[in-house]
Steps between C-alpha positions, in 0.01 A plus 500: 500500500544218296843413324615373147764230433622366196528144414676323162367215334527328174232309304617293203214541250454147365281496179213283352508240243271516231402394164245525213507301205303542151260258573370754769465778247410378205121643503590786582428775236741710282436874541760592226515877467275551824500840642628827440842674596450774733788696570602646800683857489541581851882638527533380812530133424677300200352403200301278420632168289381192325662116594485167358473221691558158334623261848156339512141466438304767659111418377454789379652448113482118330829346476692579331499833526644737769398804651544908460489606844437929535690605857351816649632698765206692714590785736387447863482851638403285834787300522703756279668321266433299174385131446565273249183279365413299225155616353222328372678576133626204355592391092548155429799460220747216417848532612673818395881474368792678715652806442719532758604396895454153626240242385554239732574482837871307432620795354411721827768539829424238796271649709276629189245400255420655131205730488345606158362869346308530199618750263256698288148522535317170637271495179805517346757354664875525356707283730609448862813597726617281783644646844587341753384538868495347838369180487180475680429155734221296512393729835503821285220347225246784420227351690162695569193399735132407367252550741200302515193436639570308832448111447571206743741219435531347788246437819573234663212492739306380152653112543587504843885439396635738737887538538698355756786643703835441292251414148580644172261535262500559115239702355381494188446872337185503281359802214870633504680542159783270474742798470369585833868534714348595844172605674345696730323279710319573897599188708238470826574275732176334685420366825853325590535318797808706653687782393750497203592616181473480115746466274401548093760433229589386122701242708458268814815685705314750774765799445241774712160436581191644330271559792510422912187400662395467838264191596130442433598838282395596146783672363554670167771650271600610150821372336667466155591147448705338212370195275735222437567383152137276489324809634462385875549650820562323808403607882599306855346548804781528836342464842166371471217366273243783305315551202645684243332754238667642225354773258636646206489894449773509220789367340807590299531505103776507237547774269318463164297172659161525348370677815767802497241709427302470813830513726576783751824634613545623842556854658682497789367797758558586875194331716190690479204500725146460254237418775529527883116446608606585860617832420198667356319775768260200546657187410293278348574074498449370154236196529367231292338535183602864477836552323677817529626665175912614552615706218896412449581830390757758760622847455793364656548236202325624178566208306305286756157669293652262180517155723313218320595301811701583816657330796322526804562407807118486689496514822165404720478645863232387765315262320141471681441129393748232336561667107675495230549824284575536096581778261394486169452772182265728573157425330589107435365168626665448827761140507419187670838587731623693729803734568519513869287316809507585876326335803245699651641731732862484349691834536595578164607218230695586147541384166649625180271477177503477152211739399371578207365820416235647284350861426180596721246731340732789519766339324669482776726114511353361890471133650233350718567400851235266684481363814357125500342513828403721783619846504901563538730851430723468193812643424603503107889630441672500158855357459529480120298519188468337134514660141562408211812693474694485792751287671638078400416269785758257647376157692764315640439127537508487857485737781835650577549604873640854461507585895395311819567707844543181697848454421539886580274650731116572552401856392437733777180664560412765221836411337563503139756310277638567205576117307649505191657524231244222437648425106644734222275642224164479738227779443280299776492164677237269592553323811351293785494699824491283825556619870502248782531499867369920585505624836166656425238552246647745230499514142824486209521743249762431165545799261751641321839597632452860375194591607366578843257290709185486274253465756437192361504149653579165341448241812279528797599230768440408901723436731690196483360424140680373218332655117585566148408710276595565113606845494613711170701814478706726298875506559710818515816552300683211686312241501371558872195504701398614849304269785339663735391337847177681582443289832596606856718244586807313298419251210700244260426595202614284145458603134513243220524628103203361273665749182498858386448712220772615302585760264480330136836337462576486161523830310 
């Protein structure tokens, strides 16, 4: 029978700096009058409403105009309960005159800033009101993720400038926009001469590491990573020497940049298995040069049929030969990179993804998964999924260690945890899973505090290994998750927070 404590911990949500000027902006077109107003009636949500927003250049009107944003609230009968999103309905106008409230934040309470409504119709517009609400920080900003097609920035194997034990290294971050705040990049470390770790930053202070390797190892893992002000990132090496490989799957955008309209919220969800290739009547490996098609969608999550991308985390089990294995959008070119590798033989070796999706012939949104060599059993689960109406994503500049057994105790065998509150006004969390020092070979499983065991795993480990995995999960009502030690024996386990997804926090 396993057994359930609870553990508190804060995390101080520490926000991005970030900027765009004019210069940026100033081809960008003006859509006056774009779009039409579609009201929403649905009685179980507020109105609708129309704001200005004059603080700063967006792209989307020519200076020096401001914006007419229209607010919708949708009904989720999933999650049950309304969200508030900003549609694809814009007007560009000049400043409208005040008739009424605050106009400024000086005249506003500490503690609060002045938001604007437009009164009378936005074709029309009469005036604004000011009211004054809690001020949101920097760590708050509306932020949404872009996915891309996976590129490679780094590969260090291409100069033979691999890093040394105790090196830091700044990396330039090419074909991002400059308004670019964060990414979502998947750091492989290559061939190093002992075993170690990876740390990955906005900064050159190693807060938590970003992946643990063993030696002679090729070792993988997803993380969210600030940029510093010039649009770097820096990574250090502890332990040994390796090659390093770092591919971008995504990054983070600012509300009405010129790319808001190909942004994606998320949807936080309780883990979901997809694929399980061993648990067919006759299981069947997947092997090279014949993908598998995985449609997203789940009775038990309905909106998971809507995904345009989704986080997975990928798990390959059994591997006959050395192999890599990537997911992709169903019906697309595969990417020159991969999302997990494993030697050949290796028990069973995890990864969370950044997928994109795309409908199959039935419609039906599904990704791609492909083995690169040899034949190997692959296990697909789904931990969260994008929309473009959903949830605001928070990256904090560095990792922030939310929980680390080893100045507590190891989990017992088949023990789970409850850790949290991790931080006020969380929907979900993004975080960097690692367990260290296991009795036995076992797996960790991270899901939310109100749920039950998912049946889902996050991170698949040996005895006496140390491995880290990006995992993300919805959060219940305070702020908490579970852990669950899957593995016969005791294990340290230690959770660092990337960022969340939040509510929106302004209306």
């Amino acid at each position: 029978m396993s057994s359930i404590r609870t553990l508190g911990a804060v995390v101080v949500l520490v926000g991005l700096a970030s900027s765009c000027g004019p210069s940026e902006l100033a081809a960008s077109p003006t859509p006056d009058g774009q779009g039409t107003v579609e009201q929403h009636a649905d009685a179980r949500c507020p109105p609708d409403f129309w704001t200005q927003d004059c603080s700063h250049s967006h792209g989307l009107c020519k200076v020096p105009t401001c914006h007419l944003h229209l607010w919708t609230y949708d009904y989720s009968a999933e999650k049950g309960r309304c969200f508030l999103k900003k549609t694809d309905t814009y007007v560009c106008a000049p400043p409208l005159p005040n008739c009424g409230g605050c106009t400024s934040n000086a005249q506003c309470p500490a503690g609060q800033e002045c938001h604007q409504k437009v009164v009378g119709d936005p074709t029309n517009p009469v005036c604004t009101t000011g009211i004054c609400k809690e001020r949101r920080n920097a760590s708050a900003e509306r932020l949404a993720i872009v996915p891309v097609t996976p590129f490679r920035i780094v590969d260090t194997r291409s100069n033979g400038e691999r890093l040394s034990d105790g090196e830091w290294r700044q990396f330039a971050v090419p074909r991002l926009p400059s308004w670019a705040t964060a990414m979502v990049i998947n750091v492989t470390v290559v061939d190093p001469d002992g075993a170690g770790f990876v740390s990955v930053s906005a900064e050159n202070v190693v807060r938590a590491s970003t992946l643990n390797f063993g030696a002679f190892s090729t070792t993988a893992n997803l993380t969210v990573v600030g940029l510093d002000a010039g649009g770097q990132i820096s990574a250090v090496v502890g332990g040994a020497s390796a090659d390093v490989v770092m591919d971008v799957v995504g990054y983070t955008t600012l509300e009405g940049a010129a790319d808001w309209n190909r942004s994606l919220w998320f949807n936080s969800i309780t883990p979901i298995r997809l694929l399980d290739t061993r648990a067919s009547d006759v299981p069947t490996m997947v092997c090279a040069g014949s993908p598998v098609k995985v449609n997203v969608g789940h009775p038990a999550s309905p909106g998971l049929r809507n995904a345009r991308s989704l986080f997975a985390n990928i798990t390959v089990v059994s591997p006959t030969a050395s192999t890599f294995v990537r997911a992709y959008a169903w019906g697309s070119s595969p990417p020159g990179t991969s999302s997990v590798n494993a030697a050949a033989g290796a028990g069973a070796v995890p990864n969370l993804a950044l997928v994109n999706t795309a409908p199959d012939e039935f419609g039906n949104r599904s990704i791609a998964v492909e083995v690169g060599a040899g034949c190997a059993h692959v296990v697909v689960d789904a931990m969260g999924y994008f929309t473009p109406d959903g949830e605001p994503v928070t990256v904090l500049p560095t990792p922030q260690r939310t929980f680390d057994s080893r100045t507590w105790r190891p989990l017992g065998a088949g023990e789970t945890i409850v850790v949290g509150p991790i931080a006020s006004g969380l929907s979900g969390g993004m975080f960097n899973l690692t367990v260290t020092a296991p009795a036995a070979a076992g797996f960790l499983s991270i899901y939310p505090a109100d749920s039950e065991f998912p049946g889902t795993s996050n991170l698949n480990f040996s005895a006496g290994e140390t491995r880290a995995v990006m995992a993300a999960t919805r959060l219940d009502g305070a702020g908490r998750v579970k852990i669950t030690n899957g593995a016969p024996g005791p294990v340290h386990v230690i959770l660092d927070q990337l960022g969340g997804f939040t509510p929106d926090p302004r209306f």
